[in-house]
N, C-alpha and C positions, 0 to 999 in steps of 0.2 A: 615428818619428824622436825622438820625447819620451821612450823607452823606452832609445833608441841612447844619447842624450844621458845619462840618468839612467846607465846601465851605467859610461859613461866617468866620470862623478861618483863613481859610485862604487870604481871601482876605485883613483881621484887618492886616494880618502880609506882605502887601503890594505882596500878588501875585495875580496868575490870576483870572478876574472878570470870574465866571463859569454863563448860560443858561442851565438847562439838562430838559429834557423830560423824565419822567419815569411813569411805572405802578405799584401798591401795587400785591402783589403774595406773599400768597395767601391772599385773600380780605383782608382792615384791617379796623377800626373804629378807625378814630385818634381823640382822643380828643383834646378839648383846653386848653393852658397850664394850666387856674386857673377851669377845669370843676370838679364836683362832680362825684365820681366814682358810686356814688347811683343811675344817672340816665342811667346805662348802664345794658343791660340784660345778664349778666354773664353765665349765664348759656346757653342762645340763640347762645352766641358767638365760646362758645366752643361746643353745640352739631354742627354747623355748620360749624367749623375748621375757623372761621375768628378771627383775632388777633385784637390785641389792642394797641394802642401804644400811649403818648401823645403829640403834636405838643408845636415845641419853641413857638408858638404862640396864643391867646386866641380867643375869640370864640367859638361856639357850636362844636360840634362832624359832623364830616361827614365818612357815609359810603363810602369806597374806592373800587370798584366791579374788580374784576380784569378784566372783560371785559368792565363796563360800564362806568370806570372813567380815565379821562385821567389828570394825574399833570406832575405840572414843577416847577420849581423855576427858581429865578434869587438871584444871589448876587452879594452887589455890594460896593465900599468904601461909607461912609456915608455923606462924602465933595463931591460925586458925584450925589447924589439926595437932591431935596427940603429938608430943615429940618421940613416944615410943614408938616403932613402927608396925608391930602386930596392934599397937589402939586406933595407929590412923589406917591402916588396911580396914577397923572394921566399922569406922567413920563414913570412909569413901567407899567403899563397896556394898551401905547402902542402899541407893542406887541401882544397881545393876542386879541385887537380888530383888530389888522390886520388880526390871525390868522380865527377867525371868518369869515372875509368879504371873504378871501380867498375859506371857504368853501361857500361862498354864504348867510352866514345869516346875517340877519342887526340885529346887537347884539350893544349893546352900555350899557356904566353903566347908572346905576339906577336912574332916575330923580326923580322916587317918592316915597318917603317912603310907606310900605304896613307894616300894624303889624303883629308881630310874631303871629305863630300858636300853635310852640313849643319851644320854648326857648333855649332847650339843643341841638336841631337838627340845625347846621349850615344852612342848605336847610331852614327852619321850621323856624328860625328866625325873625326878620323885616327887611326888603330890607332898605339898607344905601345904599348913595348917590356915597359914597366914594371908595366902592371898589364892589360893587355886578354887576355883569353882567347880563343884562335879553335881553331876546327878547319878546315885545309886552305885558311887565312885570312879565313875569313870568323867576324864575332864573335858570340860564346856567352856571355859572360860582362864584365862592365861593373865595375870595383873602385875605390873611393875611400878615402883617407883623411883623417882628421880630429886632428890633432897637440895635444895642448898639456903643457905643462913636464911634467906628472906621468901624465897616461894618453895610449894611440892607439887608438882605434877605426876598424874597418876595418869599412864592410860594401859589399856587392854584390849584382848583379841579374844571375839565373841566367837565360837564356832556356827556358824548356820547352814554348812554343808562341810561334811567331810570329802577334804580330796586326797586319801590317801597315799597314793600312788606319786603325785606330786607333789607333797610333801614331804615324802620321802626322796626322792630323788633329788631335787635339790643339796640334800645332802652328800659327802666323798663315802661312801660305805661303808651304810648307817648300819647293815645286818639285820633289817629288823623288816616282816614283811607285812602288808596291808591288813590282814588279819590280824595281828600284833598292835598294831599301831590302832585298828576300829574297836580292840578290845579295850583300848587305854582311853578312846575319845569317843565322847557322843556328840550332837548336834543338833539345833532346835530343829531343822526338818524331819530329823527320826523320833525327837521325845515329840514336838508337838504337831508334825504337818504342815504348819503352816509355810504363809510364802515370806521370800525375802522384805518385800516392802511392810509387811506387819511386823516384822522383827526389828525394822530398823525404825517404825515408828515408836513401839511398844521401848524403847532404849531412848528415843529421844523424849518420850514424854515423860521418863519415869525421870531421866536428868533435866528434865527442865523443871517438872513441880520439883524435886528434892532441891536445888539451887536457887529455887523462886526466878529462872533465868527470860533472859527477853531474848528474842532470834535479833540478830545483829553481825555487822561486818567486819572484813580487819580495816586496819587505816593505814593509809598509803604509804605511813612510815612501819608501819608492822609489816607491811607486805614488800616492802624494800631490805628489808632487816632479815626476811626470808631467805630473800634470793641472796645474800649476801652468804647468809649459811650455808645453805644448797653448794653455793661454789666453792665457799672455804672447807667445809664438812660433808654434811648428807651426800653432795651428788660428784664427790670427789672420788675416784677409785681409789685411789693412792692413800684415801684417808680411809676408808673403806675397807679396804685389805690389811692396813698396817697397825689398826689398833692391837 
């Protein structure tokens, strides 16, 4: 998230527009920036070593599996996308329905709203129009963004293995059981089979041709500016719990 933040920093101060592809390690439950820390199982999270961290942007909470989730972001200057935000969801997104077709699934956002199940679980939510990826309605794909005057950052959480069981528990007593939860969410290993590392190619190439991007580093001041975040924000409990 310190990484998301630093991209959008940087692109406000007129440098390069970044694409990345990355995994949580080890697993984490980010929350949304305005979530209540009440509805998080504290104690589920630490007997099972998964962190917590909260996202620039609002929304429910989603579990990050370090095998089953695959995100990315995109940032980009804010005179570069719609100022409306269902024009630039459908700017930025893209992308990521390429990277879909690529694996073979016919994924497309959400044409119908479905009511939430659970409120505080991003998956668990209500299916919006505007940024939810399903196949055949049920959700694959979870998209935020994070606005201000000069950059937009957009990232999301690809499904690639449902782990239902823990992503539920993470939650304080969600009510809501495995069956519930697989009926709400699919996953490219059940639409398409395939394995983890075609999916995370098949997302990195579909962002790299649509950005025209080049593979490239942070710079030692980006990566100072990180940790700077991580201590003040991201990796601070007290900031963590108290939004």
């Amino acid at each position: 998230m310190a990484l998301d933040a630093v991209a959008a920093e940087t692109v406000a101060a007129g440098g390069p527009r970044t694409v990345r592809v990355y995994r949580w390690e080890p697993s984490t439950l980010s929350l949304g920036y305005g979530q209540e820390s009440e509805t998080v199982d504290w104690g589920y999270c630490e007997r099972a070593g998964i962190d917590v961290t909260r996202r620039p942007t609002g929304g429910g909470g989603i579990y990050h599996d370090a095998f089953g989730d695959v995100s990315y972001s995109i940032a980009v200057p804010a005179d570069e996308v719609p100022g409306d935000l269902m024009a630039s969801y459908s700017v930025l997104l893209v992308p990521i329905l390429d990277a879909f077709d690529r694996m073979g699934i016919a994924a497309r956002v959400a044409g119908e709203p479905r009511p939430a199940v659970y409120e505080p679980a991003c998956y668990l939510r209500a299916v919006h129009p505007a940024h939810d990826v399903v196949v055949g309605g049920r959700k694959i794909s979870g998209n935020a963004q994070h606005r201000t005057r000069e950059a937009v950052i957009q990232h999301g959480s690809i499904t690639y293995a449902r782990e239902a069981d823990r992503h539920l528990a993470v939650f304080d007593a969600p009510g809501v059981g495995a069956a519930e939860f697989e009926d709400r969410v699919t996953s490219v290993r059940a639409e398409a089979g395939i394995d983890r590392a075609e999916t995370v190619d098949a997302v990195e190439r579909a962002l790299a041709e649509w950005a025209d991007a080049r593979v490239d580093g942070w710079t030692d001041e980006e990566l100072e500016r990180a940790e700077e975040l991580v201590e003040e924000r991201f990796g601070d409990g007290e900031w963590v719990r108290r939004r």
